[in-house]
C-alpha positions in Angstrom: 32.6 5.0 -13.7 31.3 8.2 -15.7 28.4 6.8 -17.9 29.8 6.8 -21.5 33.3 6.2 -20.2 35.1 2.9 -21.1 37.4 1.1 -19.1 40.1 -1.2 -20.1 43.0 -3.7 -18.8 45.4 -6.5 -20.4 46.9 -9.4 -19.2 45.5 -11.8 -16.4 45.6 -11.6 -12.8 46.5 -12.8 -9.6 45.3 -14.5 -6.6 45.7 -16.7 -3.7 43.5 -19.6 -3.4 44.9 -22.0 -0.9 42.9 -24.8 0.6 44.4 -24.6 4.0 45.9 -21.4 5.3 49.9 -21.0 5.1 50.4 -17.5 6.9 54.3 -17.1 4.9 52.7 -17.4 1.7 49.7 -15.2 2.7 52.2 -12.1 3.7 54.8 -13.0 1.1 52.0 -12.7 -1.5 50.6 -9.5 0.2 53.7 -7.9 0.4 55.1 -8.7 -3.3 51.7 -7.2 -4.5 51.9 -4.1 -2.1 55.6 -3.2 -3.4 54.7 -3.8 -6.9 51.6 -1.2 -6.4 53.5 1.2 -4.4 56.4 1.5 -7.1 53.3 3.9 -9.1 50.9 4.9 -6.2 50.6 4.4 -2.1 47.0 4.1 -3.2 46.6 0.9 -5.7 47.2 -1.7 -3.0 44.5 -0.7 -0.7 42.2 -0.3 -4.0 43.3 -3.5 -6.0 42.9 -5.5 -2.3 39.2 -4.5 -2.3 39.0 -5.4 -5.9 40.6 -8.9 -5.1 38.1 -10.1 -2.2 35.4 -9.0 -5.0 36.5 -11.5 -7.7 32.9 -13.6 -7.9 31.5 -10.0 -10.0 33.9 -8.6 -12.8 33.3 -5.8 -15.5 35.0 -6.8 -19.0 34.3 -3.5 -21.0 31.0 -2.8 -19.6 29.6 -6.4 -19.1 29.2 -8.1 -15.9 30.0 -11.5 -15.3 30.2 -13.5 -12.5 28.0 -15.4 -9.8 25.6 -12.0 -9.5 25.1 -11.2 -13.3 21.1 -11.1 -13.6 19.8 -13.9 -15.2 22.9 -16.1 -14.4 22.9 -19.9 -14.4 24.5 -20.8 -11.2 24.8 -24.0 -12.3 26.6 -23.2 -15.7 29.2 -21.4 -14.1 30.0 -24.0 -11.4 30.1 -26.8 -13.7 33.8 -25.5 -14.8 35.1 -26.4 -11.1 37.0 -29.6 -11.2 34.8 -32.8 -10.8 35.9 -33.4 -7.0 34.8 -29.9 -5.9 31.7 -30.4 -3.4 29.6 -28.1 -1.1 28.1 -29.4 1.8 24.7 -27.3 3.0 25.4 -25.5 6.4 28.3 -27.2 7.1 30.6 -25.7 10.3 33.7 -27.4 10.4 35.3 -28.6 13.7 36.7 -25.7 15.9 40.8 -25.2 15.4 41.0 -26.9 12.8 42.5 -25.8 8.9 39.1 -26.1 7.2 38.2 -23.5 10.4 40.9 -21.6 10.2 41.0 -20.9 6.2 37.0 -20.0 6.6 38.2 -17.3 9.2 40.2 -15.5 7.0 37.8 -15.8 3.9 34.8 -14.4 6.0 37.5 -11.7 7.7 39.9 -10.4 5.4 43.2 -10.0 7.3 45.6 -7.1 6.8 49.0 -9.1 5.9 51.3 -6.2 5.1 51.3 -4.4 8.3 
């Protein structure tokens, strides 16, 4: 962004957030948000996917929010999670299994439209 430039968007969003991975929904959900793109350019999915996989850091009319906004209490932010949400430290699930498999795709983006 030019400095002195503003930029600007309405409405809400989108996104996936499944616990365990259900492959259909992953490329039903890809695909409906690559034709919707496509319909005004062949470049806004590949763009807005990028954007997606950055949701922890978002710009709202030149201020940053988000887990990496200096001076950010970590701790604020987290207490909106629901009151069952838990991280364990270094934890490595079991191999094959869905907590494995969902980590996969969350560390490695997959491409689900082609």
């Amino acid at each position: 962004m030019k400095a002195g430039t503003k930029q600007w968007w309405f409405g809400g969003g989108t996104d996936l957030t499944p616990t365990y991975l259900n492959e259909e929904d992953a490329i039903h959900f890809h695909k409906t948000l690559k034709e919707a793109c496509d319909k005004h350019d062949l470049k806004l999915y590949p763009k807005y996917k990028k954007w997606y996989v950055e949701f922890n850091l978002v710009y709202d009319r030149g201020t940053k929010f988000g887990l990496l906004t200096p001076g950010s209490r970590i701790e604020s932010i987290l207490m909106s999670l629901p009151l069952t949400a838990r991280w364990e430290y270094m934890h490595t699930p079991p191999e094959s299994s869905k907590e494995a498999e969902i980590l996969e795709v969350l560390r490695n983006p997959k491409d689900w439209v082609h």
